[in-house]
Backbone as a ProteinNet text record, in pm:
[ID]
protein_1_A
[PRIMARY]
XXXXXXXXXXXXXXXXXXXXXXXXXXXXXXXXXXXXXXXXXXXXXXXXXXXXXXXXXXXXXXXXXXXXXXXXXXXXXXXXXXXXXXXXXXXXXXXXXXXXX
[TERTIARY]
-652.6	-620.1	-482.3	-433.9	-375.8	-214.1	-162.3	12.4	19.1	65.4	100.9	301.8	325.4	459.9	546.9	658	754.3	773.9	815.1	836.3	917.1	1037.2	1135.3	1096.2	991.3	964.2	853.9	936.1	826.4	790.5	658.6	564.7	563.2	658.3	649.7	821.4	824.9	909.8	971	1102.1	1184.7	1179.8	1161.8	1187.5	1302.2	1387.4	1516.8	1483	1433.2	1374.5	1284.8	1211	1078.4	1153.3	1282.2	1355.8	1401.6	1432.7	1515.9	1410	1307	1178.3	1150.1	1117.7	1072.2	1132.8	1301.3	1413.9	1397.8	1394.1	1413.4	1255.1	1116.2	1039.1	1054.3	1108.3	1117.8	1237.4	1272.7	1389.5	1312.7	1243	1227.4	1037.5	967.6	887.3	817.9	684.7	602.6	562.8	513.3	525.9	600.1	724.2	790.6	719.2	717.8	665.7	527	426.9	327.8	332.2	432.1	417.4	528.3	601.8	667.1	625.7	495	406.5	259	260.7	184.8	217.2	349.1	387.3	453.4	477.1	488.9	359	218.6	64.5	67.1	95.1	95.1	107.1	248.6	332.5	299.3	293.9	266.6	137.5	26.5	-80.9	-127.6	-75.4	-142	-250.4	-226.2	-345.7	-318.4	-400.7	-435.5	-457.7	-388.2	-377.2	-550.4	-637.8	-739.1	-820.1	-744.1	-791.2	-731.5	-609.9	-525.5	-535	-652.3	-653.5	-810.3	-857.9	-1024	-1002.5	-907.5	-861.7	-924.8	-1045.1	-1056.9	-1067	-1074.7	-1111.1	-1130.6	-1241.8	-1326.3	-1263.4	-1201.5	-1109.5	-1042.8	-953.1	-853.7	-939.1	-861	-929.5	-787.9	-739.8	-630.4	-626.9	-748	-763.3	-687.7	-733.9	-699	-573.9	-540.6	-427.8	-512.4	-592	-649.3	-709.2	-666.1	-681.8	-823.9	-915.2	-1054.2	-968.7	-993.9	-969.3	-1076.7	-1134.8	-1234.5	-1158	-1182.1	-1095.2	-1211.4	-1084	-1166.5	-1147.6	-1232.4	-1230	-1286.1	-1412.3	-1491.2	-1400.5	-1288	-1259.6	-1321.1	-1307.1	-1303.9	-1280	-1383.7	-1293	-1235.9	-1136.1	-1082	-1037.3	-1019.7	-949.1	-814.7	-725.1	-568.2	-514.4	-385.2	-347.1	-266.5	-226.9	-111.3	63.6	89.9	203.8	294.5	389.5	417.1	459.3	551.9	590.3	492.2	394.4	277.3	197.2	202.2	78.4	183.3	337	354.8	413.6	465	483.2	410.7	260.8	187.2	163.9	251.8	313.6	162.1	66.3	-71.4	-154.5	-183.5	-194	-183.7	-14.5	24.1	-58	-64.9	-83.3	-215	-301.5	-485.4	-506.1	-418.4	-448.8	-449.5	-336.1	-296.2	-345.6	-453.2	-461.3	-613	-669.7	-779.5	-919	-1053.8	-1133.4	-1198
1041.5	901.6	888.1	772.2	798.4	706.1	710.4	695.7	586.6	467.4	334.3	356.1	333.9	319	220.8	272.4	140.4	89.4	-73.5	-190.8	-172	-86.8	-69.5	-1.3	70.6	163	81.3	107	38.2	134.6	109.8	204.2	158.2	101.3	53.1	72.9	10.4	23	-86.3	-121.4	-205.1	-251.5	-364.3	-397.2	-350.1	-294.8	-244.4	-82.1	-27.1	101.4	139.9	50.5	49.2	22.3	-14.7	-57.6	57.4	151.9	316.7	400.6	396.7	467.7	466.2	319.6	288.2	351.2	346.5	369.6	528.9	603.7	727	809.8	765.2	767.2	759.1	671.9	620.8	703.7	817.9	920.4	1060.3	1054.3	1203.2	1230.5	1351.7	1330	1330.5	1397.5	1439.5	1247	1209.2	1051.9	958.4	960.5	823.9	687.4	657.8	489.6	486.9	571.2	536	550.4	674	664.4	539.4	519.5	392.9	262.4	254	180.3	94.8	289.4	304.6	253.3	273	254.3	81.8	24.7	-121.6	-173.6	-122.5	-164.2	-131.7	-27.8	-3.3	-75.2	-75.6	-168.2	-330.5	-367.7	-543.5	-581.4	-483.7	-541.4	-451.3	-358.4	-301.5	-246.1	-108.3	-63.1	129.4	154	300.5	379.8	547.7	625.5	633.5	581	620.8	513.4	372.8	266.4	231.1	319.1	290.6	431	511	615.8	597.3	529.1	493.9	389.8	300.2	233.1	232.8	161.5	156.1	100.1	93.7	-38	-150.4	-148.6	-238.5	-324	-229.1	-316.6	-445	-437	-521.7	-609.9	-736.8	-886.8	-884.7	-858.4	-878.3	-995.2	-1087.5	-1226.5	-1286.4	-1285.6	-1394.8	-1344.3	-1190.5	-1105.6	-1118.4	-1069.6	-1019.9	-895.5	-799.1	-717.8	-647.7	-631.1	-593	-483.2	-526.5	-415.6	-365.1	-294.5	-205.9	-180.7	-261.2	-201.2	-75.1	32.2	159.3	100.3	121.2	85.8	-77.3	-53.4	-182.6	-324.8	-317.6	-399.9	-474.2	-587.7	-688.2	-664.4	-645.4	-640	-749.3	-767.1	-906.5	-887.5	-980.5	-978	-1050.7	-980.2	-1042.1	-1056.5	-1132.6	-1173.8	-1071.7	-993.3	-952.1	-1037.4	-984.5	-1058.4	-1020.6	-1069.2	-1092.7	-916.9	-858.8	-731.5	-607.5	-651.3	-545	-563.1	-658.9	-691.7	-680.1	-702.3	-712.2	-534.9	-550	-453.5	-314	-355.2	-200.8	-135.8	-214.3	-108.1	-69	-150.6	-89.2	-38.2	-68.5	22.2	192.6	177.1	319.5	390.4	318.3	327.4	400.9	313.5	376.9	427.1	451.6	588.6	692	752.4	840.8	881.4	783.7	821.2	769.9	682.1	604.2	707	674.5	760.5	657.2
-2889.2	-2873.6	-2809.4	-2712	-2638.4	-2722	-2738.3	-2823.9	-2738.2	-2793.8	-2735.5	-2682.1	-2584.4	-2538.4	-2628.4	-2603.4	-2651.3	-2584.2	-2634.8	-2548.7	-2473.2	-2461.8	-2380.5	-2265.2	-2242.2	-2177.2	-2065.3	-1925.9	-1818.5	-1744.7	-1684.3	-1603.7	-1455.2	-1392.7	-1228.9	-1210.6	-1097.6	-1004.5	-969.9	-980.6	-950.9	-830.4	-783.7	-647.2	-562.4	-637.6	-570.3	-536.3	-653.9	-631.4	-524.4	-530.6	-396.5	-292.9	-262.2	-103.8	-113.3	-204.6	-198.5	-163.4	-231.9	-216.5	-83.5	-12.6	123.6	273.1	208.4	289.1	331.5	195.8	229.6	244.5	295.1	300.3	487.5	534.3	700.9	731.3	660.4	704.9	699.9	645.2	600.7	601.5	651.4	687	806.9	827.9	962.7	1069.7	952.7	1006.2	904.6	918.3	838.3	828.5	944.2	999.9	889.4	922.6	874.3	679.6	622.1	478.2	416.8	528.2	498.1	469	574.9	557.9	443.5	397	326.9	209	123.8	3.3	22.5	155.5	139.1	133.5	145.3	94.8	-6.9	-58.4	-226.3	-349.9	-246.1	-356.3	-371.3	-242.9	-253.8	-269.8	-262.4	-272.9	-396.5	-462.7	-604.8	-568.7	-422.2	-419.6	-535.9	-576.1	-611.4	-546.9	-525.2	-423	-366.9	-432	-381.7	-298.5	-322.2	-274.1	-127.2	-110.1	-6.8	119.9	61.9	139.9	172.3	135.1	162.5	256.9	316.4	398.3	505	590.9	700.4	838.4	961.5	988	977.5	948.7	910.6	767.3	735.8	615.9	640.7	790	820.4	946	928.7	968.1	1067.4	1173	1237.1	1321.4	1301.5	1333	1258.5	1123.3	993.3	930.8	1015.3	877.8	746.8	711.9	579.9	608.4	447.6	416.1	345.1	348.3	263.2	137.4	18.7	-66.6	-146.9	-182	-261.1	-345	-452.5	-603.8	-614.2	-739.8	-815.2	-964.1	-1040.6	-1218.6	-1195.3	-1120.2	-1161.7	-1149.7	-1099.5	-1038.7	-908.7	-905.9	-805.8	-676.1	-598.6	-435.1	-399.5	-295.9	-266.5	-128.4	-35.1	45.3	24.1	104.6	71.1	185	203.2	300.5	350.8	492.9	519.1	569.8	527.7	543.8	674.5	751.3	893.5	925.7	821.1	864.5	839.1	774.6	756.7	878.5	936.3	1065.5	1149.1	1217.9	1352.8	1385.5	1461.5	1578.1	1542	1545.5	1530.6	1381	1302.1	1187.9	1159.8	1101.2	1080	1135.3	1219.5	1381	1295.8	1350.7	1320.1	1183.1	1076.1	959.3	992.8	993.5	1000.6	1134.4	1260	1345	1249.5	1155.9	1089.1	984.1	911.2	752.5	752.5	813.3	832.5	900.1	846.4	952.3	1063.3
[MASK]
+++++++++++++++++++++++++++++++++++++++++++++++++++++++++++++++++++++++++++++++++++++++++++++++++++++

C-alpha cells in the first residue's frame, strides 16, 4: 500500500523552476529548440511522457491552433488551444520533424 505524503511535500514544479528547467534545456543538448519545446507542452498542457511522445500530425489543427491530446489512464481526450509562442516561428514544426512519426 502506497504511504500518503505530507502536506508539505509537493510533487510539480514551480513556474520559476520550469523557466530554469526550459532555459538550460535550449543550452545544452543534440536538439535544444525542440526539447525546449517539448517540456513548454508538458508543462502547460499536462501532457505524460507518453502522451507527448505519441504526438502526431494529425494531432495539431495549425488552422485553429489546437492541439489533439490522447489522454493515458482513461482519461478524456481533448483538444486544447496552442498558445502564440508554441505555434509561431516553427517552434512545433521543429518539435514533430524530430520526435513525431
Amino acid at each position: 500500500m502506497k504511504e500518503a505524503k505530507p502536506n508539505n511535500e509537493r510533487d510539480y514544479l514551480t513556474p520559476h523552476e520550469m523557466e530554469r528547467l526550459i532555459a538550460a534545456a535550449k543550452k545544452i543538448g543534440r536538439y535544444p529548440h525542440r526539447d525546449s519545446m517539448l517540456l513548454l507542452l508538458m508543462y502547460r498542457h499536462g501532457l505524460r511522457v507518453g502522451e507527448a511522445i505519441n504526438l502526431q500530425w494529425k494531432d495539431v489543427n495549425f488552422t485553429t491552433k489546437h492541439l489533439y491530446v490522447k489522454r493515458l489512464k482513461r482519461g478524456a481526450p481533448s483538444n486544447q488551444p496552442l498558445y502564440g509562442d508554441e505555434a509561431s516561428n516553427n517552434r512545433l514544426f521543429v518539435l514533430l520533424i524530430n520526435c513525431c512519426r
